[in-house]
C-alpha positions as CSV (number, residue, x, y, z in Angstrom):
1,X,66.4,78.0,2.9
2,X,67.9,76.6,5.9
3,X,65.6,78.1,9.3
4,X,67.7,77.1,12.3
5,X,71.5,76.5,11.7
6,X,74.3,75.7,14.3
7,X,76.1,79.0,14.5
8,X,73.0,80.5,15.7
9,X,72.6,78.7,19.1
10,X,75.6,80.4,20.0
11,X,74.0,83.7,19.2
12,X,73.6,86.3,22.3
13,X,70.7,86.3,24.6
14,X,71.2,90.6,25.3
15,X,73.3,93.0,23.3
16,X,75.4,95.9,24.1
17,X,74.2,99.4,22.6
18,X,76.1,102.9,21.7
19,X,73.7,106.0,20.4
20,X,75.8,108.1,18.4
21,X,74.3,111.4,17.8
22,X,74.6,115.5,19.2
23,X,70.5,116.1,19.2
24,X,69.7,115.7,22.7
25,X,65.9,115.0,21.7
26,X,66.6,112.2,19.2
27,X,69.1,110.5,21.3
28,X,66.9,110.1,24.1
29,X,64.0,109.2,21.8
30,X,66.2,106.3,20.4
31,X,67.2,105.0,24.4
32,X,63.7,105.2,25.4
33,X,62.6,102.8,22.8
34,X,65.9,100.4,22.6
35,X,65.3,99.8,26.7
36,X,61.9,98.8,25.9
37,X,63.9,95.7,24.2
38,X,64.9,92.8,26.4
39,X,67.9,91.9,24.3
40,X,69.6,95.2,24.9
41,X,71.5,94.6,28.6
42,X,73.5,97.9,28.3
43,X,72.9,101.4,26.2
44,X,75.5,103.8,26.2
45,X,74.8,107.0,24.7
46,X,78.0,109.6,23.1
47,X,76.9,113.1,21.8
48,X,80.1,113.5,19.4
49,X,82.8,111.8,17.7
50,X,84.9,112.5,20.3
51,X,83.1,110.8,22.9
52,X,82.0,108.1,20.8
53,X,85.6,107.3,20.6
54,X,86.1,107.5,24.2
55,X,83.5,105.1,24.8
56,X,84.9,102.8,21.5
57,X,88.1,102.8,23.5
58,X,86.6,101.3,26.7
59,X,83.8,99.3,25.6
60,X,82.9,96.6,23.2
61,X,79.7,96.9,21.3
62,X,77.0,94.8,19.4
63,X,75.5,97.2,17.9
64,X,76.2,101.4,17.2
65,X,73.2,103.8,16.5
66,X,75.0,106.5,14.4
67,X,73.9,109.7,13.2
68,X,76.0,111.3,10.2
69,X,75.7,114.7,11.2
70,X,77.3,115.7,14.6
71,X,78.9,119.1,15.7
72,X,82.2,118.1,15.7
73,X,82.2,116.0,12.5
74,X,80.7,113.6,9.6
75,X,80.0,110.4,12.0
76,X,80.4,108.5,8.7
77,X,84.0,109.0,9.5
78,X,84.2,106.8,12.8
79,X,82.9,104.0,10.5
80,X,86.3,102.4,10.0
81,X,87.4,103.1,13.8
82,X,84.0,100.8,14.8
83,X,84.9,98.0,12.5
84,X,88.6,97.9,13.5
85,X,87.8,98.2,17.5
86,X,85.3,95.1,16.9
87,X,84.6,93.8,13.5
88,X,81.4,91.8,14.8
89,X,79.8,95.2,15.8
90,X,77.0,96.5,13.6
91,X,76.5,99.6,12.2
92,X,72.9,100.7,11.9
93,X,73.0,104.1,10.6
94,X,70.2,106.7,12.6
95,X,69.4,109.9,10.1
96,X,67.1,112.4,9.4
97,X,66.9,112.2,5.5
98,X,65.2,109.3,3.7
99,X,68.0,110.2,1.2
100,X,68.7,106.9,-0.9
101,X,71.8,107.8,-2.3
102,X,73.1,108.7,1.3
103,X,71.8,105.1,1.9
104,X,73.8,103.5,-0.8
105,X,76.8,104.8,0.4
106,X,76.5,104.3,4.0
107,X,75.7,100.0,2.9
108,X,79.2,100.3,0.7
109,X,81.1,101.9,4.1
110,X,79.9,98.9,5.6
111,X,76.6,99.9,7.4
112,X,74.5,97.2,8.3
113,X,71.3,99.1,8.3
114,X,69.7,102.2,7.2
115,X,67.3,103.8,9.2
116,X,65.5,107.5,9.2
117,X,64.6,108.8,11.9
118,X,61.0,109.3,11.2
119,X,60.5,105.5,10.8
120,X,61.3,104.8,14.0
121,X,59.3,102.9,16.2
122,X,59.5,100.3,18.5
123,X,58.6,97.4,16.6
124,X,61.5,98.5,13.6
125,X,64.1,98.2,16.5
126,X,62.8,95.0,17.6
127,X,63.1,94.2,14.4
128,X,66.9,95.4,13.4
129,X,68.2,94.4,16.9
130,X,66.8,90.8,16.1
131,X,67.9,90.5,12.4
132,X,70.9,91.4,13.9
133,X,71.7,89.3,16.5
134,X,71.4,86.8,14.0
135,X,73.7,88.5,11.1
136,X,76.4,88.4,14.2
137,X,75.8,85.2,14.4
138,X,76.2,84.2,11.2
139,X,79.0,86.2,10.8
140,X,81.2,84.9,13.3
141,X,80.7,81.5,12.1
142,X,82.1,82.6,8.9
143,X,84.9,84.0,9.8
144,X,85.8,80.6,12.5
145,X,84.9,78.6,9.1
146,X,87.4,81.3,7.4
147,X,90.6,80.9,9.8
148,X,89.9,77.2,10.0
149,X,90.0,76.9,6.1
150,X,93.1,79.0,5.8
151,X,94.8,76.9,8.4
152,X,93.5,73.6,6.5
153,X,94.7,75.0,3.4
154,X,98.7,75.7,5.2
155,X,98.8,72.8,7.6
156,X,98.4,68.7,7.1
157,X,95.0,67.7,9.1
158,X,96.7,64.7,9.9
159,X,99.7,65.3,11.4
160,X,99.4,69.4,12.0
161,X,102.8,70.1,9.9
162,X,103.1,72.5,7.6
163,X,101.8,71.1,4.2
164,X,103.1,71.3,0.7
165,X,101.6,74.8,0.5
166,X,103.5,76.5,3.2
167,X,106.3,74.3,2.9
168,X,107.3,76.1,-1.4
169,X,105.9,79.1,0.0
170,X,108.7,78.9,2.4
171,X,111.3,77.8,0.3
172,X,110.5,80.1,-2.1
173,X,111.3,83.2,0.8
174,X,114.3,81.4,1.2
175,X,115.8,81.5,-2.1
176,X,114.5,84.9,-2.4
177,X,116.3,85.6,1.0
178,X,119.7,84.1,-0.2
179,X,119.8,86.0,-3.2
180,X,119.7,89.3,-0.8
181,X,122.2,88.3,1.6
182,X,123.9,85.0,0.9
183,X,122.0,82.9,3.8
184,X,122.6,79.0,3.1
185,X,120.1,76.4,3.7
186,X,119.6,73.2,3.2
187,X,116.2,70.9,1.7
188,X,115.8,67.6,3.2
189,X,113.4,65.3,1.0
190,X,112.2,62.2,3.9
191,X,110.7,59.3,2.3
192,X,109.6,56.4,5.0
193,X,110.3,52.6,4.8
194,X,108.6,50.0,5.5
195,X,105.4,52.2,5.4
196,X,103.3,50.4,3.0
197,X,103.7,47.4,4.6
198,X,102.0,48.6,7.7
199,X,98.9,50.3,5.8
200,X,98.7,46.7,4.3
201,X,98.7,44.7,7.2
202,X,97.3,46.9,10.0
203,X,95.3,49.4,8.2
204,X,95.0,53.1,6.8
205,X,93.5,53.7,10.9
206,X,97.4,52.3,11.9
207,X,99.4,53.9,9.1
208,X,97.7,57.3,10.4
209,X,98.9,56.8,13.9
210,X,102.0,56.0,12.6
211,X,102.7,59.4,10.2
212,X,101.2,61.0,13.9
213,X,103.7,60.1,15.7
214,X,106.5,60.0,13.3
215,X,105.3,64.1,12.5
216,X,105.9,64.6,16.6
217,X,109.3,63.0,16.4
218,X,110.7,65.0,13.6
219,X,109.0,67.9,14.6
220,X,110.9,68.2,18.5
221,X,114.0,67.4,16.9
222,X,114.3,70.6,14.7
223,X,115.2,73.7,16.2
224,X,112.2,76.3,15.9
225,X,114.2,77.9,12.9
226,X,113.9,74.8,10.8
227,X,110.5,73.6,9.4
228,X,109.6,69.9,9.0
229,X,106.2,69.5,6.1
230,X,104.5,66.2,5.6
231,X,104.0,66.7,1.8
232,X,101.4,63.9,1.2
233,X,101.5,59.9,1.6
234,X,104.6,59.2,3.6
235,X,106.6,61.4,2.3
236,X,108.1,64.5,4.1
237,X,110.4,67.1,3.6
238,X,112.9,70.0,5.6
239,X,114.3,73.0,5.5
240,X,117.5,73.7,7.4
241,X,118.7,77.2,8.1
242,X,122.5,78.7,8.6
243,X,123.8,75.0,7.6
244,X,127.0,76.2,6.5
245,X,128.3,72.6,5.1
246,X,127.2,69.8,3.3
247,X,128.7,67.7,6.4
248,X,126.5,69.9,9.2
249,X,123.4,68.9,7.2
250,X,124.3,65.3,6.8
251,X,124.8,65.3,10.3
252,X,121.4,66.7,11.0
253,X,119.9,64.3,8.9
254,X,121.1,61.3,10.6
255,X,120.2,63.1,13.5
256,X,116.5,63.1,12.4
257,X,116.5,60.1,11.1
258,X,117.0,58.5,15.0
259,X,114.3,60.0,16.5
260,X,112.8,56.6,14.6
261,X,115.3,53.9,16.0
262,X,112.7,53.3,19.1
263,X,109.7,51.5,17.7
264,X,106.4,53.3,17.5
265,X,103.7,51.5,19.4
266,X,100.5,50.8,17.7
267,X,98.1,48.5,19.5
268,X,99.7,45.5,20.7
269,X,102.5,46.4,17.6
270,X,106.1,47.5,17.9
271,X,106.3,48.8,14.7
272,X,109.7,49.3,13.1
273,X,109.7,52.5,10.7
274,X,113.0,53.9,9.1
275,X,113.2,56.1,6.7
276,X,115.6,57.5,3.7
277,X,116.8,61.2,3.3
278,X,118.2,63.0,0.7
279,X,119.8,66.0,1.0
280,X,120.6,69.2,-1.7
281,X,122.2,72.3,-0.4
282,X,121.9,76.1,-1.1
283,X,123.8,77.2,-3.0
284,X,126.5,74.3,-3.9
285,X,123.3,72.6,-5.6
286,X,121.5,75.1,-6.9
287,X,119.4,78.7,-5.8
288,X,116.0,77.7,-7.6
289,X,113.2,76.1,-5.7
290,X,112.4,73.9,-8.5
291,X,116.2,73.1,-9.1
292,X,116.7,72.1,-5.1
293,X,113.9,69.6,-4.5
294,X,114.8,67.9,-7.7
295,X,118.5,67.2,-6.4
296,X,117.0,66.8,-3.0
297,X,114.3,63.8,-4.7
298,X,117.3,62.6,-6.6
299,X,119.3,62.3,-3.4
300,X,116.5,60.4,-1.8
301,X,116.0,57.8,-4.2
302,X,119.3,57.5,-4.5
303,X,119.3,56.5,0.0
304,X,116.4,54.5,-0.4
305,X,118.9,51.6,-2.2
306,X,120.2,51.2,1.3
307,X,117.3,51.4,3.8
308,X,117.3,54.1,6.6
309,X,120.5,56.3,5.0
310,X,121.5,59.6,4.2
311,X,122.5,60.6,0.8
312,X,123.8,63.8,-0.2
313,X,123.2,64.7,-4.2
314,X,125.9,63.4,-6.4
315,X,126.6,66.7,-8.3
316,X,127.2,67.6,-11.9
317,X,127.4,64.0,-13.2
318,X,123.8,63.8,-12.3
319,X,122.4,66.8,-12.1
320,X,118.5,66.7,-13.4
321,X,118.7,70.4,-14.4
322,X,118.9,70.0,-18.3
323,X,117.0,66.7,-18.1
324,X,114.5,67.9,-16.8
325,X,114.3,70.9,-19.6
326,X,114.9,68.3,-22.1
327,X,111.9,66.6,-20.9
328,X,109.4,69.4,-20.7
329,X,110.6,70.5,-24.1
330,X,109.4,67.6,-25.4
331,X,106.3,67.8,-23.2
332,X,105.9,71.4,-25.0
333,X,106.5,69.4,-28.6
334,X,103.6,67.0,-28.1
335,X,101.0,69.0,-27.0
336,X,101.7,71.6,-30.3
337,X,100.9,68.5,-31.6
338,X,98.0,67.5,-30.0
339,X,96.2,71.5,-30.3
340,X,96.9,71.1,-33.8
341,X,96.2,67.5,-34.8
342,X,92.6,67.3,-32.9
343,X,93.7,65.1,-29.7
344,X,91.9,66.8,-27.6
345,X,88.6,66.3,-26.9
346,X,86.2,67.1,-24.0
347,X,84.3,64.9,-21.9
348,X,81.8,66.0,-19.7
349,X,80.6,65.3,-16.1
350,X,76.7,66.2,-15.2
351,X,75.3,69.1,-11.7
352,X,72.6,67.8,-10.1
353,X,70.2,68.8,-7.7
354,X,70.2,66.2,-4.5
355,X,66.6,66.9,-3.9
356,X,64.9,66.4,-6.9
357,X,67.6,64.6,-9.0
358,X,67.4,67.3,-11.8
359,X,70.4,67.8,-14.0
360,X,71.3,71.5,-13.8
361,X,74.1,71.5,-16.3
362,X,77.6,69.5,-17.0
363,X,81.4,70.2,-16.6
364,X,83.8,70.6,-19.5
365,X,86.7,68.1,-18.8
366,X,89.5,68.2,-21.3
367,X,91.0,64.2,-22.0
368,X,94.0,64.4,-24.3
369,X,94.5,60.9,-26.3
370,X,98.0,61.0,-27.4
371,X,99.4,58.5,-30.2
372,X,102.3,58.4,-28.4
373,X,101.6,57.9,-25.0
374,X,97.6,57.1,-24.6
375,X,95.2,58.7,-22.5
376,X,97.2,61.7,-20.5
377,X,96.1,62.9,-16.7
378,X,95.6,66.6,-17.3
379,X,97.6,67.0,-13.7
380,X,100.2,65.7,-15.9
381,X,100.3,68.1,-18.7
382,X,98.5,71.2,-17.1
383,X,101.9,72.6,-15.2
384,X,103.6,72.6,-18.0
385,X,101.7,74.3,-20.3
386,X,100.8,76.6,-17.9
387,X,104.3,77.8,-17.9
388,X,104.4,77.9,-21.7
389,X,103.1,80.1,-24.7
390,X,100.4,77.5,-26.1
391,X,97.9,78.3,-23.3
392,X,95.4,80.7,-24.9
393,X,95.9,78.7,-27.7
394,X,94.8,75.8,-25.8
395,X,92.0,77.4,-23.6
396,X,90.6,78.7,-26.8
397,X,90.1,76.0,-28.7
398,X,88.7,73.8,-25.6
399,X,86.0,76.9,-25.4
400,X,85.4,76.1,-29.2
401,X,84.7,72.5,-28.7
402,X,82.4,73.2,-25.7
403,X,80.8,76.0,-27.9
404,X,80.5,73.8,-30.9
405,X,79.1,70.6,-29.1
406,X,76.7,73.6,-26.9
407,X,75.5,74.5,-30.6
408,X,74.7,71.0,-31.2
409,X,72.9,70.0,-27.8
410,X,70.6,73.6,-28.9
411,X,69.5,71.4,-32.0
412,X,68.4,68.7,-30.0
413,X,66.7,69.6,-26.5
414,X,64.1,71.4,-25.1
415,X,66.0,72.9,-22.4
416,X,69.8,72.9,-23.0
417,X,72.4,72.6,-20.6
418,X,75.1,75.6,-18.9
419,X,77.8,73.8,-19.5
420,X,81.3,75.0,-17.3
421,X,84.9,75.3,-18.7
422,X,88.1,75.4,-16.8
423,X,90.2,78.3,-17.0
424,X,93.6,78.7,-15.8
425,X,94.5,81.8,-13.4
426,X,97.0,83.2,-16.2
427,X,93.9,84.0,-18.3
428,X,92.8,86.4,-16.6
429,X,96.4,88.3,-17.1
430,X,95.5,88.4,-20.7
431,X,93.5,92.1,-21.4
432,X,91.5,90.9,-24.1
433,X,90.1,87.5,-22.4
434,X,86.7,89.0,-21.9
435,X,86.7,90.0,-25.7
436,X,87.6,86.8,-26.9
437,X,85.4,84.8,-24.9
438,X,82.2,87.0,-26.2
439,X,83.7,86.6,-29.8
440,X,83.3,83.1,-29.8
441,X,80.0,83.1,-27.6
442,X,78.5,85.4,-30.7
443,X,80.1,83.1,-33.4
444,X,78.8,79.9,-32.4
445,X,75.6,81.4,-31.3
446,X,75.4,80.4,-27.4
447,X,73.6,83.0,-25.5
448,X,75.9,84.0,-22.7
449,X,73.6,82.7,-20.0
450,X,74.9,78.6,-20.9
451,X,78.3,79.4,-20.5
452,X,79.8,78.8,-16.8
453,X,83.6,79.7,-16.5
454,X,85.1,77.6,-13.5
455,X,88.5,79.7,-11.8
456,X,90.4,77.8,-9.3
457,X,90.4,79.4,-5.7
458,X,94.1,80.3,-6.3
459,X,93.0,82.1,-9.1
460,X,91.8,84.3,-7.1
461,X,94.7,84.8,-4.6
462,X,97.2,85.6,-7.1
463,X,96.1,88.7,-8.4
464,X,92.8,89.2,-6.6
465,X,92.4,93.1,-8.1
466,X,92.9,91.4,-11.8
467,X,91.1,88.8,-11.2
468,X,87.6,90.5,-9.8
469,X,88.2,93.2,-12.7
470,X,88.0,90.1,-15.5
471,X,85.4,88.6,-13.1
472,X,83.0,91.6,-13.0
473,X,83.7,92.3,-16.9
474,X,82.6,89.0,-17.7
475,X,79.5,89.1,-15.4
476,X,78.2,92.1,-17.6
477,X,78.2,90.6,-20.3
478,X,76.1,87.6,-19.0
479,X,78.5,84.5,-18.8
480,X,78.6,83.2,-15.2
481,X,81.9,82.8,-12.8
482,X,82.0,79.3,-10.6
483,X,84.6,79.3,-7.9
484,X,86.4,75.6,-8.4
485,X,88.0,73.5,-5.6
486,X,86.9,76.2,-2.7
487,X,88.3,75.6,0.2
488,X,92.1,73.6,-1.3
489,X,93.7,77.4,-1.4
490,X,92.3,80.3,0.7
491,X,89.5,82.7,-0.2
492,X,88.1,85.4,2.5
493,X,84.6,85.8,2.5
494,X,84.9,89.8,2.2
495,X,86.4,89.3,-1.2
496,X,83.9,86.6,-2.3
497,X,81.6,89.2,-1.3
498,X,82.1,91.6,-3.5
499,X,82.5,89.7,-6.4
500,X,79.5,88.9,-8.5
501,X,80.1,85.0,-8.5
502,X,77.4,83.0,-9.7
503,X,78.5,79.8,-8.1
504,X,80.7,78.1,-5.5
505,X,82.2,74.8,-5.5
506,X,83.6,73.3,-2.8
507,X,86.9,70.6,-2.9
508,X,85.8,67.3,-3.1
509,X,88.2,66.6,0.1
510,X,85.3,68.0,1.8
511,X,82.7,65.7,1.0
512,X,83.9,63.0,3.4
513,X,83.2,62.2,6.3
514,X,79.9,64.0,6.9
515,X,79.1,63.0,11.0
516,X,77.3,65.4,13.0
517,X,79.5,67.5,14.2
518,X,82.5,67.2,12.4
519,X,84.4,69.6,10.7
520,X,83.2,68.8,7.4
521,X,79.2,69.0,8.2
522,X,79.7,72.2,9.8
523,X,81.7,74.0,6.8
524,X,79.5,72.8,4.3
525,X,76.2,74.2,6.7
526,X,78.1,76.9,6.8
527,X,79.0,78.1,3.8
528,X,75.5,76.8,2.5
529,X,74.0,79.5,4.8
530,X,76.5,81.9,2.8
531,X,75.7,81.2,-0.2
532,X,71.8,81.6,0.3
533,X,72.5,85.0,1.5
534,X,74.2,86.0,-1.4
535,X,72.0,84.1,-4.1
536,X,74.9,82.0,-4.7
537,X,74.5,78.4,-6.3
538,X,76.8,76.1,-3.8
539,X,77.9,72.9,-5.1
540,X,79.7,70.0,-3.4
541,X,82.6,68.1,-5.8
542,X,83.4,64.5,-5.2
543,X,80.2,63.3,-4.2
544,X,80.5,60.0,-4.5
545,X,78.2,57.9,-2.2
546,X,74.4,58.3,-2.7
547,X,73.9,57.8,0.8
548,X,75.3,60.9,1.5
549,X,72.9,62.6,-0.8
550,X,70.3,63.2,1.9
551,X,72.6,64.1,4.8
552,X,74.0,67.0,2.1
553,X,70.7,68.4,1.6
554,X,69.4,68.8,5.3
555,X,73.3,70.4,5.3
556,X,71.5,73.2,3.3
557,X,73.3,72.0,0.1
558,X,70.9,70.6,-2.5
559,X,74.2,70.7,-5.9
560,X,76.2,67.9,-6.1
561,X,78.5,66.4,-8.7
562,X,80.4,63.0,-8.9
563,X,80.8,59.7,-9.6
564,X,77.7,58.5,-7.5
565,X,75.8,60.3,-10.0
566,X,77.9,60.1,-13.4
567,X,81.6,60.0,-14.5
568,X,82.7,62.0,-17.0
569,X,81.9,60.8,-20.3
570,X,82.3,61.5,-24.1
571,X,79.6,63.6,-25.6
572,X,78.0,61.3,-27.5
573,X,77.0,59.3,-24.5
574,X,75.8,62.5,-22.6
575,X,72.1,62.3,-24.1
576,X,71.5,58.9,-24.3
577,X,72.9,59.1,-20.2
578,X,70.3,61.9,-19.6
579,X,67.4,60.5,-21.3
580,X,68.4,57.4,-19.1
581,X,68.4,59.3,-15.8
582,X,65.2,61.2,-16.6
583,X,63.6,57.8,-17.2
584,X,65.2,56.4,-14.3
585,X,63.3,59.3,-12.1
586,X,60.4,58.9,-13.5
587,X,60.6,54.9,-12.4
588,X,61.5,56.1,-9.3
């Protein structure tokens, strides 16, 4: 457990009170002993809802002492008022029945505590107001971490433009938006020249000054209408709104593309960047999201043959439309192919704990060797058969080999591994997942327990209800839920509360750059703290320098996976690997 974390220096020296409740006695009882407390600075006192919302009105509290029963109503019922005045206010609920039921209910309405009133003393105060204090503490570190991770996961760290993320989200709205009322746009795909060459000569430190200032540039150009994204690399994109012409865009285009005639200044460099556009238009080109960056990327390449131009698509000649169907057919053709001719196989990537260099279980990473074209990048093939019919066919038979090769490892260790499989977010649209998944469990004979099923954090923000529905089926049953690539889409810490995950992962974008300090430390403390509070296992992906071993554990996080301990491998090298490691501690 981590004893002393950041978040709670900032923690407050004296609190401010409310008793809620209508029995003169007891309400004074409860004020005599809370100003025996040198934390609380102010106590307030309300002998109905009525005046309690009175008070909620004016004030902002720490903490609310709340009795349930008052004359004028159930104080259960100003609850939700508390938490929306001040969501960092705790609710410590003050009654006169030991009841536990009562107490269940008032911890699901969001009470923080639970306290009769014959318990009371002066020490159990202490005690809550001190617990508390740090709680708030914790809590408000959460929920920075929380709006600084939503903003990572909308806007580029680099440059602070929207990122790929926000930028589809946004064209999406926009199609949606023309189908309603006819409103034309146009997309602007931005591709820099010249780029590469100053990343090899001067530097990724000089190529990142470079996309800076290049993001400013475009960015006070565009009216506040218009939205300019970096989408990754050098490569950005637009969206221009109420551009009635093909000529208007090209015009803004070339408008944008000066804002880069004046050299940008990097150290004693006058650096010259230009950069290629290409430009598709709603709705001459197409209404489809998918349809308009393609003619928009067409268009671009189609510039970049004359350095620093403008290029509108070419039309129907061109159009990548049907090609591109033509193509993912195919796609769609070979991977029948693969499911049924065994191309698939899984290779598998080792947990470990930082501290003690145990091996805690491995991750189920599907490789597809095609005849055709070799050895395919799942990011390659995954979108597309995402979108198509042979998904459960897929994720079921990936589940089998795991299973199968589970079965096997059984036969052959004393202790045998949880090994964690990928699923896809359109899973957990299918009712009878959970069923399935059990089937197979009981057919191959893998108790439950070894089985981890890893959902991507978008997973979640799809269809959160169906999602923590599957989730909570499956955690009956006894498999266990990891959350994959945390921290790449958007989670809230409410939800992941009430969800019975079993594991967090975070995004191996965080495991960089681990100063003191810096953004990156902090989240992972952060979240480490989290996780301990819920008994949640918190692993960090893409750990791939051993030096940063030790810095992760006094972070609080003692799970890592990556290639500074092991690539994935085939599974007939996973034993002889382990019993190398094991031997390898035992050396060491």
């Amino acid at each position: 457990m981590i004893d002393d974390v950041e978040c709670l220096a900032d923690a407050p020296q004296q609190v401010s009170v409310l008793v809620v409740d209508d029995d003169d006695v007891d309400r004074e009882r409860i004020i005599r002993l809370l100003h025996r407390n040198a934390l609380c600075s102010q106590i307030l006192e309300a002998d109905s809802k009525a005046s309690a919302l009175s008070l909620l009105g004016r004030e902002l509290f720490d903490f609310v002492f709340l009795d349930f029963k008052l004359d004028d109503g159930d104080g259960r019922e100003l609850v939700p008022s508390i938490q929306q005045r001040n969501q960092s206010c705790l609710i410590v609920a003050v009654t006169g029945t030991g009841n536990e039921r009562i107490a269940a209910e008032a911890i699901k309405l969001g009470v923080y505590e639970y306290l009769p009133k014959f318990e009371l003393t002066e020490d159990r105060l202490r005690q809550t107001i001190s617990d508390g204090v740090r709680v708030a503490a914790i809590q408000a570190k959460l929920r920075e971490t929380e709006q600084l991770l939503q903003h990572r996961s909308l806007y580029d760290s680099l440059t602070e433009l929207p990122n790929r993320n926000l930028f589809l989200d946004r064209l999406d709205q926009l199609c949606a938006l023309h189908a309603r009322n006819q409103l034309p746009f146009a997309v602007l795909m931005i591709d820099l020249d010249r780029f590469k060459e100053v990343n090899d000569k001067l530097g990724h430190q000089a190529g990142d000054l470079v996309l800076r200032e290049v993001g400013a540039r475009f960015s006070s150009l565009l009216r506040g209408s218009d939205t300019i994204a970096r989408l990754g690399g050098d490569e950005f994109a637009a969206l221009l709104l109420e551009v009635d012409d093909a000529e208007c865009a090209l015009a803004l285009a070339e408008k944008v593309g000066h804002t880069l005639d004046a050299p940008i200044l990097v150290g004693e460099h006058a650096l010259s960047i230009g950069a290629s556009f290409g430009v598709a238009m709603c709705p001459q080109h197409g209404c489809d999201p998918a349809q308009l960056l393609s003619c928009a990327d067409i268009a671009m390449y189609q510039a970049k043959s004359n350095l620093g131009a403008v290029a509108l698509y070419a039309g129907e000649h061109d159009k990548p439309w049907p090609k591109a169907g033509q193509t993912t057919q195919a796609l769609i053709t070979q991977l029948t192919r693969a499911i049924q001719h065994d191309e698939l196989e899984m290779h598998y990537q080792p947990k470990v704990r930082l501290d003690t260099e145990e091996v805690v279980g491995f991750e189920a990473l599907v490789r597809w060797n095609s005849p055709a074209q070799g050895r395919v990048n799942p990011d390659d093939f995954m979108p597309t058969l995402e979108s198509c019919n042979l998904l459960s066919r897929f994720t079921y038979l990936t589940l089998e080999l795991v299973l199968s090769q589970q079965q096997r490892w059984i036969g052959q260790l004393r202790k045998p591994f949880k090994v964690a499989v990928n699923i896809s977010a359109r899973m957990l649209e299918d009712d009878r997942f959970v069923e399935e998944v059990m089937a197979r469990l009981a057919s191959y004979k893998i108790p439950p327990s070894l089985l981890v099923l890893e959902l991507t954090e978008t997973a979640l923000v799809i269809n959160p209800v169906k999602a923590k529905e599957m989730i909570e089926q499956l955690h009956a049953q006894g498999v266990s839920l990891s959350i994959d690539d945390f921290g790449a889409g958007f989670t809230s810490f409410t939800y992941l509360k009430s969800c019975p995950i079993t594991e967090i992962k975070l995004d191996k974008a965080f495991a960089q750059e681990l100063e003191p300090g810096s953004f990156n430390a902090s989240l992972i403390q952060c979240m480490a703290v989290f996780c301990q509070s819920r008994a949640i296992d918190f692993i960090v992906e893409g750990v791939e320098r051993k030096e940063y071993w030790p810095v992760l554990t006094r972070l609080g996080c003692n799970l890592g996976q990556g290639y500074s301990i092991a690539k994935p491998m085939p599974a007939a090298k996973v034993l002889p690997w382990w019993e190398a490691w094991e031997q390898g501690k035992r050396r060491g």
